[in-house]
N, C-alpha and C positions, 0 to 999 in steps of 0.2 A: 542623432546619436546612432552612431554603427554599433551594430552587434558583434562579437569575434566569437566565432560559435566550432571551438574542437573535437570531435568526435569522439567518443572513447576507445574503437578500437575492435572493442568488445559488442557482444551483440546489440546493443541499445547504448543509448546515453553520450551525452555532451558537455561538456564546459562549457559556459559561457560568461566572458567579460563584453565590457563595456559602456555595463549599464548600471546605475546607483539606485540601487531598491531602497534605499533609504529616503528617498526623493520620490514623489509625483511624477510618473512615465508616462508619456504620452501615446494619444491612443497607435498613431502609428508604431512605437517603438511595442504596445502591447501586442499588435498583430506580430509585429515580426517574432516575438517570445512565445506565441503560441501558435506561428509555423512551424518553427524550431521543435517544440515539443510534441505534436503531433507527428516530425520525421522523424525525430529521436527515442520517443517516448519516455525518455529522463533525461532534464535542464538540472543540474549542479551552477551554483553562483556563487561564486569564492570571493570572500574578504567582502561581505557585506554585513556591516554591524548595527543589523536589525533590530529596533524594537518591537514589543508587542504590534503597537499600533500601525508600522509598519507591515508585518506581519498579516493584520489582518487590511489592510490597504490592498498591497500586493492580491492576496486570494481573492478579491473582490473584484479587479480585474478579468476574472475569468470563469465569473456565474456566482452565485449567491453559493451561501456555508451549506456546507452536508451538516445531517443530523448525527453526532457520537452519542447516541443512547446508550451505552454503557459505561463510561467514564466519564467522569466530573468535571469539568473545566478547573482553569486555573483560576484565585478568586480574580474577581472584578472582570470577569471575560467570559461571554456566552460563547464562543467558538474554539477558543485555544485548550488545548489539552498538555499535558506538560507527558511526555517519556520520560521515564527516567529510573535509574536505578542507582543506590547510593555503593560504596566502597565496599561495604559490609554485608550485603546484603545475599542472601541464600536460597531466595525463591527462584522457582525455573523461571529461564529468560524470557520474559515475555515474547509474542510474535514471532518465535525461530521456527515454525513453519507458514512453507508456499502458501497464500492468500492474495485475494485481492479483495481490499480496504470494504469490509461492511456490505458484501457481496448478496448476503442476505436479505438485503432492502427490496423493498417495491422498485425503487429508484437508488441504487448504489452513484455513490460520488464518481464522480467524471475523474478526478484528482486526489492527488494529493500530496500537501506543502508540509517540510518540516525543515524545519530551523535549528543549525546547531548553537549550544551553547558551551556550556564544557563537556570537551570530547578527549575522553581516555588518550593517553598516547601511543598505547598496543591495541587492537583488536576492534568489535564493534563497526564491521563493514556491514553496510547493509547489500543486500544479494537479490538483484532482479532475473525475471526473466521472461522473454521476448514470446509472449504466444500468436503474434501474428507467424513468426519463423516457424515458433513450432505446430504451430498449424499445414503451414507449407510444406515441411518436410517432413508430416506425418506417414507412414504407412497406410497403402490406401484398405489395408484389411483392418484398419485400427480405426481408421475415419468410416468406415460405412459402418460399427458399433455404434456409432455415437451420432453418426450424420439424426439432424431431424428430432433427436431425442431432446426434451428437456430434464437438469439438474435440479433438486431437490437442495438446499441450502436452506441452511438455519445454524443460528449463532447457538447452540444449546450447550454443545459441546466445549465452548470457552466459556460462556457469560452466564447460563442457567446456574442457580443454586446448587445444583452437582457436578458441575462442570469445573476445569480447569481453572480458572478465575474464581470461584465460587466460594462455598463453607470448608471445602479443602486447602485452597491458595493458604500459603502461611502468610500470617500477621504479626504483629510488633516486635521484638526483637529478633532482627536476621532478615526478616517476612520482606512481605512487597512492598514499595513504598508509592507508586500508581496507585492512584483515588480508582479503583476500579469497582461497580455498583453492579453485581449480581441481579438477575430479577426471572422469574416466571415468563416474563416477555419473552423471552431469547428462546422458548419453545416452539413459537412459532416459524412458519417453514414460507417457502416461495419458492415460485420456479421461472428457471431462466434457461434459453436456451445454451447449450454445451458449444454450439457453434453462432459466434453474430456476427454481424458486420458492425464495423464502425461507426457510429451515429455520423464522423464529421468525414472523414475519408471515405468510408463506405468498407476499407480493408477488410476481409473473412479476420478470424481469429478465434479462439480459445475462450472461454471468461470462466474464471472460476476454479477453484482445484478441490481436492478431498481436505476435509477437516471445514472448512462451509458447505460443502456437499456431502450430504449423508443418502444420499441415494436418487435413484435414476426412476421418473415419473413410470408406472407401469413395468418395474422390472422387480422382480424377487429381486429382497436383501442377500441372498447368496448368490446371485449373478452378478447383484451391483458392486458388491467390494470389489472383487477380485480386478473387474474391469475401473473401479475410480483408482487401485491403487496403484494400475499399469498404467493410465492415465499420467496419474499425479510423479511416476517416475521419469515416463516424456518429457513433461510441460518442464520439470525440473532440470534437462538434463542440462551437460557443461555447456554443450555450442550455442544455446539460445541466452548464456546469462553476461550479466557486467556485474562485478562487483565493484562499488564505489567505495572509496575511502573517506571518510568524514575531516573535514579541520574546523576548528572553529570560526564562527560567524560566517557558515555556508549554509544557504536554503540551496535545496532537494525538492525539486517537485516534478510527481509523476504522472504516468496516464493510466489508470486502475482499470481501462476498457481495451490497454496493450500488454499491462505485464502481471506478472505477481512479483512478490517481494516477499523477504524474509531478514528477520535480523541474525545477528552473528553474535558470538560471546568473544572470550577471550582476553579479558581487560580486569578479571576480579581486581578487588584492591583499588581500585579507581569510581572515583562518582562519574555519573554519563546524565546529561541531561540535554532534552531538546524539547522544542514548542512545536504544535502541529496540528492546522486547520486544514480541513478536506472543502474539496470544490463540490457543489451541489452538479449534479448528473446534467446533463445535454439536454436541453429543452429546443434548439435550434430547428 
């Protein structure tokens, strides 16, 4: 089974046909899927109408489940989480800022797979961006702030009980409709380097932006902001991004160790929903 693998254009990201994720793939056809994704660092797969089990089939090809400690599964599934936002609804958009997927961890997911289902017909693009690029084209008075330092990350700021997600988020009518589980946990912090190489390429890169990063190992909190929020306007800017457009029964799977991501609005009045398991981190 050939691949047909289109590039986006934009700074990251590909189409790809040729292949029936609905179907058992073979291991050769999964090598070539995750060449593809390690050049592109986001695979789009249009017109595959995936179920769950499929779903989590597919992500199993490419390392064992990441852990989502803060949101619920869907019932009957220890890995799948459902996005999703109904027509009505009036809570701020979840994940509309720069992140990379659960960055906080000891071991952050290598990946991450998300399946459309019904998707708006205005808006709700999701918006990547390339920090291998923007690593490269960084200023070199900008990179030697940062060279060597490690980042400060912790989920507090969305998932703690005062946090964004929290005993604030609104609930029942209008509110969020994501099973999302507040906890004390999310206090805690970990550090990762601000510059790594790629566990499988080896490529330099970026990992991580402000809002999981609440400050820089050994630096005063009045040094650190100013510099994560110059940061966090870099990693963001136009020339390192792709934004993808969604259609229904398309998986979206990324590399969490090449981009950050962000969701998009734009669609009130419409339900949006998608299913989405993360790849457990690089053991290789």
């Amino acid at each position: 089974m050939a691949l047909d693998i289109t590039p986006s254009g934009q700074a990251c990201g590909a189409h790809v046909t040729g292949v029936d994720l609905t179907e058992p793939i073979s291991p050769e056809t999964v090598a070539a899927i995750r060449a593809a994704w390690l050049e592109h660092n986001v695979l789009a797969f249009p017109d595959q109408a995936m179920s769950d089990d499929d779903l989590e089939r597919f992500t199993g090809y490419f390392g064992g489940f990441g852990e989502d400690p803060f949101i619920r599964p869907i019932p009957g599934r220890a890995h799948i989480i459902a996005v999703k936002r109904r027509a009505d609804e009036t809570a701020p958009l979840f994940a509309e800022n720069w992140h990379s997927d659960w960055s906080f961890q000891a071991h952050p997911p290598a990946g991450t797979c998300l399946f459309g289902i019904t998707i708006p017909p205005v808006g709700g693009n999701t918006e990547f961006a390339n920090q291998h690029a923007a690593l490269a084209a960084m200023p070199g008075d900008l990179r030697a702030r940062i060279e060597g330092k490690m980042a400060i990350h912790s989920a507090r700021g969305g998932y703690a009980p005062s946090g964004m997600y929290g005993a604030r988020d609104p609930k029942g009518a209008g509110g969020r409709s994501m099973d999302i589980r507040s906890s004390e946990e999310a206090m805690a912090t970990q550090l990762h380097p601000f510059i790594r190489k790629h566990p499988e390429t080896g490529r330099e890169g970026l990992f991580g932006c402000a809002g999981y990063i609440i400050g820089i190992e050994g630096m005063e909190e009045a040094q650190a902001l100013p510099l994560l929020m110059q940061l966090l306007e870099w990693q963001g800017s136009e020339a390192f991004r792709y934004s993808h457009r969604w259609e229904p029964n398309m998986l979206v799977m990324w590399d969490n160790r090449s981009v950050l991501h962000r969701a998009t609005g734009g669609y009130d009045g419409h339900d949006r929903l998608l299913h989405r398991t993360t790849i457990a981190a690089w053991r290789g």
